[in-house]
C-alpha positions as CSV (number, residue, x, y, z in Angstrom):
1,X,106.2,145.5,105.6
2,X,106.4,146.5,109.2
3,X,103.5,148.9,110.3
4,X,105.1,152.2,112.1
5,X,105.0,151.7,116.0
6,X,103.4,155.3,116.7
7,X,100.3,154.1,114.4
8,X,99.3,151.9,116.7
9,X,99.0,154.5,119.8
10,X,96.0,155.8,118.7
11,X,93.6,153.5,120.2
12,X,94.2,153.5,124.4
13,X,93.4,157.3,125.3
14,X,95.4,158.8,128.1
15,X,93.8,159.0,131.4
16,X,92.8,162.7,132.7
17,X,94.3,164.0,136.2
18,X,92.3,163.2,138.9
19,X,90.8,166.0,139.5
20,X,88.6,165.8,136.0
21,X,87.7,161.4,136.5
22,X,84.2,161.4,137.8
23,X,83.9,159.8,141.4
24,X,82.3,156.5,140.2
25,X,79.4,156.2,142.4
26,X,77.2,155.2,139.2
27,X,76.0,159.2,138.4
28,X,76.4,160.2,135.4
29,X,79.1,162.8,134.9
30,X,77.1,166.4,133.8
31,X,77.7,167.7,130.2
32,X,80.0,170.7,131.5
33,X,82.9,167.8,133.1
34,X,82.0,165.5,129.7
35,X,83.4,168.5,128.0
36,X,86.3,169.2,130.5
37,X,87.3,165.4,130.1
38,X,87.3,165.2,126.0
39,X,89.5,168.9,125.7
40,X,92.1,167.7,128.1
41,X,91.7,164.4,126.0
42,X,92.1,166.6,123.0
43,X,95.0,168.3,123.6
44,X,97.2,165.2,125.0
45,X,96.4,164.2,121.1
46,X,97.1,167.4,119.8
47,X,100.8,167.4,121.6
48,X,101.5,164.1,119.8
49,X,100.8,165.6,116.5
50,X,97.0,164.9,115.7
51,X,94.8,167.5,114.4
52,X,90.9,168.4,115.1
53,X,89.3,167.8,112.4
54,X,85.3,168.2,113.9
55,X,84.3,169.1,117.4
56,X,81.4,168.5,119.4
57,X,81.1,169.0,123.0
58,X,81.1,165.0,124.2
59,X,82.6,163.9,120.5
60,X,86.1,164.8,118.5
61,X,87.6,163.3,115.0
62,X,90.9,163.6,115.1
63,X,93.2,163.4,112.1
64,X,96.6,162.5,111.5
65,X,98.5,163.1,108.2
66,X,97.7,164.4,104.7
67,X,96.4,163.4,101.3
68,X,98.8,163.7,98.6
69,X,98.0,166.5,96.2
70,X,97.7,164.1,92.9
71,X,96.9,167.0,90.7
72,X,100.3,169.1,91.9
73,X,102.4,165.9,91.1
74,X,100.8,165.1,88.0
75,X,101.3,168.4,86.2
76,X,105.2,168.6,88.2
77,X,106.2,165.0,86.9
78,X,104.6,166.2,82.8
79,X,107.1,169.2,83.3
80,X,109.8,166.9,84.7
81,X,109.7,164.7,81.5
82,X,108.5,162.0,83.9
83,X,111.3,162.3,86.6
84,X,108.9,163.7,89.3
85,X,106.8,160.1,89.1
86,X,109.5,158.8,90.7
87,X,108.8,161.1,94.3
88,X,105.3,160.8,93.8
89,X,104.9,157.2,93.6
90,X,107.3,157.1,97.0
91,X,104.5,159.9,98.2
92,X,101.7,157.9,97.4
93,X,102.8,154.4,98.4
94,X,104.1,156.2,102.1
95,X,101.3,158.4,102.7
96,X,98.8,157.6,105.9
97,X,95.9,159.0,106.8
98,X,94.8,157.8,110.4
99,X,91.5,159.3,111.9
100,X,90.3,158.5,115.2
101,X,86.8,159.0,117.1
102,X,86.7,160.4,121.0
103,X,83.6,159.8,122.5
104,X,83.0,160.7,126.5
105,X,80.2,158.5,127.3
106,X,78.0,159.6,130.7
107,X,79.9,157.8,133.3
108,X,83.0,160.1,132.0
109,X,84.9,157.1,130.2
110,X,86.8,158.5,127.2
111,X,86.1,156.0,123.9
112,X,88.8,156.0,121.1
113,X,87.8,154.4,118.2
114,X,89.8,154.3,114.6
115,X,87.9,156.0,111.9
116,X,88.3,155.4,107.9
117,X,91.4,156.2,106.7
């Protein structure tokens, strides 16, 4: 089974403009630009469909997808005589949950790393 292309984007986080990338003379970036860098990081996720799921200000989990409600197709597919197990097994086998970590470290280098699923 082939793995959806856009599953694997998660992992290389887009670079920020140039006026937000530290200079690189080996100071550490201060807290205030760490936080510019990760919400301009944030939203370029967000436009692609990912959601915040906790926030800190040189930290973000973001989440893409949703859990299947098990309880809401359980008691549709008893009232459906069975029939709705037919769309909730499809749910549950195509459902993905993808999380991923942003982390600005103190040289201003975004870190994207893939959280449990």
């Amino acid at each position: 089974m082939a793995e959806r292309d856009e599953s694997r984007h998660w992992g290389l986080p887009p670079q920020p403009p140039d006026d937000l990338i530290p200079p690189g003379d080996g100071r550490p970036v201060d807290a205030a630009q760490r936080t510019a860098i990760l919400d301009w990081t944030v939203g370029q996720y967000v436009v692609t469909g990912w959601r915040v799921e906790s926030r800190t200000p040189t930290q973000a989990v973001l989440v893409r997808g949703h859990p299947v409600n098990h309880v809401l197709h359980a008691v549709l597919t008893v009232f459906t005589c069975l029939l709705w197990g037919i769309v909730w097994i499809a749910l549950a086998v195509g459902n993905r949950v993808e999380r991923v970590v942003l982390t600005v470290d103190r040289d201003g280098q975004v870190q994207a790393v893939q959280g449990p699923g």
